[in-house]
C-alpha positions as CSV (number, residue, x, y, z in Angstrom):
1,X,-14.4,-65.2,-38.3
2,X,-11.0,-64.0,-38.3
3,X,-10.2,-61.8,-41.6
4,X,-6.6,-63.1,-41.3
5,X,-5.3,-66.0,-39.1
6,X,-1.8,-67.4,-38.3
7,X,-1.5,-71.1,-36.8
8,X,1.9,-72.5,-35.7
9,X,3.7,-70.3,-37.9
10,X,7.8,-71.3,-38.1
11,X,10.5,-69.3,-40.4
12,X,13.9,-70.1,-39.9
13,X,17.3,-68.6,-41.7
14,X,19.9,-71.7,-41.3
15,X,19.9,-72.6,-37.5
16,X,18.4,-68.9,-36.5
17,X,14.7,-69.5,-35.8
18,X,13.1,-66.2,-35.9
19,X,9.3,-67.0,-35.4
20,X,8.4,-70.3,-33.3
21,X,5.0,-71.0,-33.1
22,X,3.8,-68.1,-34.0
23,X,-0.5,-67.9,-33.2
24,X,-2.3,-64.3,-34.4
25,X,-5.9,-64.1,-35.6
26,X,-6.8,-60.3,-36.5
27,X,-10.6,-59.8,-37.2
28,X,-12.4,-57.4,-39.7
29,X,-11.8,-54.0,-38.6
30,X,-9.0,-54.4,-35.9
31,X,-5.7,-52.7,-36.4
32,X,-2.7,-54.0,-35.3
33,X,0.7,-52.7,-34.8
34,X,4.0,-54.6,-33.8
35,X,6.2,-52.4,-31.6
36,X,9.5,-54.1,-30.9
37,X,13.3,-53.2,-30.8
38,X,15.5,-54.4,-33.8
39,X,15.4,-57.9,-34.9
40,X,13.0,-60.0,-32.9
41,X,11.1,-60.6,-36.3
42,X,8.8,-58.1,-37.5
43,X,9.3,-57.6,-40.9
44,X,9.8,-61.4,-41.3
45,X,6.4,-61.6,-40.1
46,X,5.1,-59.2,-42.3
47,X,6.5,-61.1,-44.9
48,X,5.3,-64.4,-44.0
49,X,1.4,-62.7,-44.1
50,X,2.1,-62.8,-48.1
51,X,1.9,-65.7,-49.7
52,X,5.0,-65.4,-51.8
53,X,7.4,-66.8,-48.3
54,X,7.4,-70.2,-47.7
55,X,6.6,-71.1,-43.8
56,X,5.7,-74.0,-41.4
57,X,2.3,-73.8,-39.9
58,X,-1.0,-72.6,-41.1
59,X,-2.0,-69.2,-42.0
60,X,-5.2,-68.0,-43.5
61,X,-6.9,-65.0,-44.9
62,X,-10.4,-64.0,-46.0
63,X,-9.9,-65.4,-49.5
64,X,-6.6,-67.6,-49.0
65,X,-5.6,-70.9,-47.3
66,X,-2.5,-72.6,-47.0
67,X,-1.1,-75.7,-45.1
């Protein structure tokens, strides 16, 4: 089972689209890094893990669901 797990995930600012369709699953005891240039969407990923930012798709967690 994935300890954390991304489905579809969308976030948009106004017409910029910065994640489209966004799939990730990261299971218990994998590390993960993002390595990218400036401003494909890292830290609005990040973000989007939390559930404080409101996103299209599904994400999940060990202990959190939403829709």
């Amino acid at each position: 089972m994935a300890l954390l797990r991304l489905e579809g995930v969308r976030k948009a600012f106004g017409a910029n689209v910065v994640l489209h369709a966004l799939d990730l699953s990261v299971a218990q005891g994998q590390c993960v890094d993002l390595i990218r240039a400036s401003g494909p969407g890292k830290s609005t990923l990040r973000l989007c893990v939390g559930p404080a930012e409101a996103v299209a798709g599904a994400r999940s967690s060990k202990n959190h669901n939403t829709q």
